[in-house]
N, C-alpha and C positions, 0 to 999 in steps of 0.2 A: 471356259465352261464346257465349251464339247470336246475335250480333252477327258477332261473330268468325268465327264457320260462315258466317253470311248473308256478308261480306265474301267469303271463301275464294271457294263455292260461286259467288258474282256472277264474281270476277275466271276462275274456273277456266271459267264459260260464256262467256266472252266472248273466251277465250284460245283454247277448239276452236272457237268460230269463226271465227276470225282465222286458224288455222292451216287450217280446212277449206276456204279462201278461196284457198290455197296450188295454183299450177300442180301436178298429179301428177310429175313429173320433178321439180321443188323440194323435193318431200317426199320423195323416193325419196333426194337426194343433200344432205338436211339433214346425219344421225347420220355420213354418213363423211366431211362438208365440217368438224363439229365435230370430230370424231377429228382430221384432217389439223391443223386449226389449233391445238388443243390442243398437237399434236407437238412443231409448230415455236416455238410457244411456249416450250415445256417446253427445248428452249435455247436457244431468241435471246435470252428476256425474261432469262435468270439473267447473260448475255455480256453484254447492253445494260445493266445494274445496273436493271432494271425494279421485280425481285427481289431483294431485300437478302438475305444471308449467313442470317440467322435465320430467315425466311420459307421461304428454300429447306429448310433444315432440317426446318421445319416441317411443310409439304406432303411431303417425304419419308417421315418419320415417319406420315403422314396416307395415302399408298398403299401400307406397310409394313404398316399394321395394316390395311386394306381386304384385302387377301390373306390374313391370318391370317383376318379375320374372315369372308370368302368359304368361306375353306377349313373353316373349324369349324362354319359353317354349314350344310355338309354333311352331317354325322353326326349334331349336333345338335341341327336346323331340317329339314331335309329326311327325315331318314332318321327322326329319332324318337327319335336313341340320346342318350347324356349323357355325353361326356368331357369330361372336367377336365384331361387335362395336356398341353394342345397345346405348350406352350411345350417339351416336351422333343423332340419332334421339329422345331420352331426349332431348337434347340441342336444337334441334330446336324447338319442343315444350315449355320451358321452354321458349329461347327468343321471341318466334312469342306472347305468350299471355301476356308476360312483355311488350313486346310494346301495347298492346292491352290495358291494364286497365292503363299503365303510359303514353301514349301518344295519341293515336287512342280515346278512350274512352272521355278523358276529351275536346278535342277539339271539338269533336263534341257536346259540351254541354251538357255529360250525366254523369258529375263526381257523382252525388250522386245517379246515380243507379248502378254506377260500382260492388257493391256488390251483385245485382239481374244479374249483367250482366256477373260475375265471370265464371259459366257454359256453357257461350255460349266463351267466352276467351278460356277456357279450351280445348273445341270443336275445333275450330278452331284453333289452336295448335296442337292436335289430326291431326285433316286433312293436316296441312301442311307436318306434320314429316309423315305422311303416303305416302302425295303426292312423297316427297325424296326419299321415300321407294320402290313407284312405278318405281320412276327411277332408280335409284339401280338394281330393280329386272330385269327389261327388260335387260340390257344388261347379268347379274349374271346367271340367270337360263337358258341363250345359251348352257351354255357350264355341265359336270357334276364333279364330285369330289371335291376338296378343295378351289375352284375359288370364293363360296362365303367367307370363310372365309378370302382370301388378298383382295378382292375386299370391306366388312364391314371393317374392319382393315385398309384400306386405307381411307376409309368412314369418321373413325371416323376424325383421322387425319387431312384430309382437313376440317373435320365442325369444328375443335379447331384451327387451323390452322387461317380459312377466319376471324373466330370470332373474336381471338387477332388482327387482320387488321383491322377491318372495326370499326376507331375512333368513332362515330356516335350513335354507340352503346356500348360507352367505352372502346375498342379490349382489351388489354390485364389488367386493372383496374377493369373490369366488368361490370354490369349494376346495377341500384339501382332505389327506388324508389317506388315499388313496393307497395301496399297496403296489411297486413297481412290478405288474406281473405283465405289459408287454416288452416280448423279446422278440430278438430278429427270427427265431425259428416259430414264434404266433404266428409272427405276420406273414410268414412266408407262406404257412397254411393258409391262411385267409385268402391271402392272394389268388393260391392257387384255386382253393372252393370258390375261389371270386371268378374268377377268369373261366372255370370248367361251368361252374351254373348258367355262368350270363352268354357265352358261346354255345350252352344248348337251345336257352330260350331264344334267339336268336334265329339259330336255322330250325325251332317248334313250330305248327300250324301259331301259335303267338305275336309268335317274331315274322314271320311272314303277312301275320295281318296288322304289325306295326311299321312294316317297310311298307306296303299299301298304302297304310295314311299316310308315310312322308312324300309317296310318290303321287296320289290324288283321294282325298278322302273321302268326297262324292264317288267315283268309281269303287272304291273298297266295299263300300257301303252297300252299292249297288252288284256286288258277287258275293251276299252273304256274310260282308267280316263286320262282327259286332262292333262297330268303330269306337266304342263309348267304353264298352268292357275290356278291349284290349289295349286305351288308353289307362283304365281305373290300374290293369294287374300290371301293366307296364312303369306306372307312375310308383306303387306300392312297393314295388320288388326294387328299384333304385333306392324309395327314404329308405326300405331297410336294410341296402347294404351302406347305406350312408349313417345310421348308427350305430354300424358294426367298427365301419371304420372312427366312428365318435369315440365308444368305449375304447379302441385299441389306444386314442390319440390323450383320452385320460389318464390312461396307467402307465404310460411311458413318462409323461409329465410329472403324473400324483398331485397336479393342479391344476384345475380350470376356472377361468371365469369369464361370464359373457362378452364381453371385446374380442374373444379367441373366434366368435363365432360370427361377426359380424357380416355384411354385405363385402368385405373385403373381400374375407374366405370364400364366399362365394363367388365372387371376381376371381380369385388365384384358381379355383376349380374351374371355370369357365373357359378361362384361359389355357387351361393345360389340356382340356377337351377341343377346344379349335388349334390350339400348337400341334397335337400330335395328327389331330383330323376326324372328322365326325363320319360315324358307320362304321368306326375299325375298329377293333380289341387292338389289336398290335399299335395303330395309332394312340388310341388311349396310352398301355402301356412306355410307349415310346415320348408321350408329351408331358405325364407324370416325372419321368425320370430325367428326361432334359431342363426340363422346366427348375425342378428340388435341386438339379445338381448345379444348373447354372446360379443359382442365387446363393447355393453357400460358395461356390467360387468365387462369386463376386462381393463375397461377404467384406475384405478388407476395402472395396468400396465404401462401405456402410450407408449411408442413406443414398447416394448415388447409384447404387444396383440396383435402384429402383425405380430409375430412371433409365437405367442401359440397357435392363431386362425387357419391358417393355417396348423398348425403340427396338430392340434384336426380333420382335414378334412382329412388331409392325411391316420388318421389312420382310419378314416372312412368308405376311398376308399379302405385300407385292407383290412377290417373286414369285409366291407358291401359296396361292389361294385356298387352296383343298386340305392346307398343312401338308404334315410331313408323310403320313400314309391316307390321306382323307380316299374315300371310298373305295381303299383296297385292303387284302388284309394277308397276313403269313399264311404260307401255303399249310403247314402245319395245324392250324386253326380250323382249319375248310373241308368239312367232312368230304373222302374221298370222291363222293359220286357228286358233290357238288362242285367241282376244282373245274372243271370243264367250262360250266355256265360262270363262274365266276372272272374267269379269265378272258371270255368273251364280254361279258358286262366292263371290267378294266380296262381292254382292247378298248370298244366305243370308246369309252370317258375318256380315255387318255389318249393312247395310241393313233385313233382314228383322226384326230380332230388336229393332233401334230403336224401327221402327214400332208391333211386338207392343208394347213397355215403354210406350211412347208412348198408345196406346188403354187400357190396365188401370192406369195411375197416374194415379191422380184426383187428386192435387198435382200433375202436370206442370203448370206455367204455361205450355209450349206448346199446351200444350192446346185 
């Protein structure tokens, strides 16, 4: 293992050098030269067959959950709170923009712009499962401890629950119909609008009075941060990018039905937000994409990967309790004037507490 570190730790010093080596204007137009080319990637390479059919599916599936797990990362990571039933505000995004381009859309005589009109479905999807959210939150953030988590949990339940009832929209057969308008160059927008929104609110007077609650809520409270309001737009601004990623996760199908959405889903989001690490965009990121890609690798397992996936987590939460980036995050992401205190906050959490272990265990063999 401390090979391993010493490897990491040599390549990562040799890399800021290389990079501080970099003209200032090269570095300035690195992240938006990757952005651009990433785009056009995202469809030339799927038109050129660069990307085979199941890859693209894949990587789809892979920025579908980065946005769930952005978004739950919010409440759950940032803010401090604990819900469990994201997947139901999925759901309602998912069905509000299937009715949108399958029935709303074409009656109004606009079936062959449904394609140009896919973004504003998605939106409005977005707003509805946010709106749910809002209601949720007003009664949820009354009270404090573990009230949100039976009150989303209960959430989820009733929106699976109404869904299989309400014949109209299929109940428990599902709905269909759908036109395939998500592609890998949607979702990669999304992604991106995902990750640039939720990294400004984050370091906002917002975000700063949602890392307060996680850190002491009586104190917050007591320097002026409206603890209750920056829980309600915190809690809001997640359902609704969790039924952005709802609609994207219908049109790539062109079927849903409530099962899709159950407390499982909301298990598989949970998991992928403590896998990568809670408080980190890069974590999120990073436990979305390990998480999707390990389970179709282990797909010729078949009901076994679902057993191996799991025990791979657990040993995770042994080893490396904080996940894979918990409380740290890409320097890239870290607005420049805040890199400094950030680094010192990492320093404490991690670095310090090493060295502490390090000097009072008289077995260390680093020693």
């Amino acid at each position: 293992m401390s090979k391993v570190k010493s490897l990491i730790s040599a390549f990562k010093e040799r890399w800021d050098a290389f990079y501080s080596s970099w003209p200032e204007p090269v570095k300035k137009a690195t992240v938006p030269g990757l952005l651009v080319f990433f785009f056009l990637a995202s469809i030339f390479f799927p038109k050129l067959g660069i990307i085979n059919l199941y890859w693209q599916q894949v990587l789809i599936y892979v920025g579908i959950n980065i946005i769930l797990t952005l978004s739950l990362n919010l409440v759950n990571g940032y803010m401090g709170e604990f819900s469990v039933g994201h997947a139901g505000f999925m759901a309602v995004g998912a069905y509000v923009s299937s009715i949108l381009t399958v029935w709303v859309f074409p009656k109004l005589g606009l079936s062959q712009y449904i394609p140009y009109l896919f973004p504003l479905a998605l939106i409005i999807g977005g707003l509805t499962a946010g709106l749910t959210g809002l209601i949720i939150a007003f009664p949820s953030f009354r009270t404090r401890g573990d009230y949100l988590a039976i009150v989303t949990l209960s959430w989820n339940m009733i929106v699976k629950s109404v869904l299989e009832n309400i014949e109209a929209i299929g109940g428990p057969r599902g709905f269909m119909g759908m036109p395939k308008l998500t592609s890998l160059a949607w979702v990669y927008v999304w992604v991106i609008i995902t990750i640039w929104l939720i990294r400004n609110l984050v370091y906002s007077n917002y975000g700063r009075g949602a890392l307060s609650i996680r850190e002491d809520e009586i104190a917050a409270s007591l320097v002026s941060v409206d603890t209750r309001t920056v829980k309600i737009v915190t809690f809001v601004i997640a359902s609704f990018f969790a039924g952005i990623a709802g609609g994207l996760f219908a049109h790539v199908l062109v079927f849903i039905n409530p099962r899709a959405f159950s407390i499982l889903k909301s298990t598989d989001i949970l998991v992928m937000v403590y896998l990568g690490g809670i408080g980190s965009i890069g974590g999120s990121i990073l436990g979305a994409t390990v998480y999707t890609v390990l389970l179709e690798l282990l797909r010729p397992l078949q009901v076994w990967r679902w057993v191996i996936g799991p025990l791979l987590l657990v040993f995770l939460m042994i080893f490396r309790p904080h996940g894979i980036m918990g409380m740290r995050e890409w320097k890239f992401l870290v607005p420049p004037e805040e890199r400094a205190e950030s680094w010192r906050k990492e320093r404490e959490l991690f670095v310090l507490p090493k060295l502490a272990s390090a000097k009072t265990n008289p077995l260390n063999p680093e020693k």
